[in-house]
Steps between C-alpha positions, in 0.01 A plus 500: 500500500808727578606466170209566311443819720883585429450431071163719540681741637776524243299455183242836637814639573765437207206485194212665602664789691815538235212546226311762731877687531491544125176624429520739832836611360407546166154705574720694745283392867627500810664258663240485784279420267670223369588330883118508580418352190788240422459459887155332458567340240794300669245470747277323279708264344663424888136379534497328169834321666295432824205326314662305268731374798260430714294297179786329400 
């Protein structure tokens, strides 16, 4: 379960946040902005982690 909460974590963080960092950077928004959002959705797929570790 640890790992799937750990690979959860990384994939929100290294895919879905990274991609986030590009758009905010390229349509010039804060970077505030971009920690509540990319925040959640780390969040999110941390849950995704959870629930398919907890399945499996």
């Amino acid at each position: 379960m640890t790992t799937a909460l750990c690979r959860g974590a990384l994939v929100g963080f290294c895919f879905v946040a990274a991609s986030f960092g590009i758009n905010y950077l390229f349509a010039q928004r804060g970077a505030r902005l971009w920690l509540i959002d990319a925040g959640y959705h780390t969040l999110q797929f941390t849950l995704f982690g959870l629930v398919l570790g907890l399945w499996h």
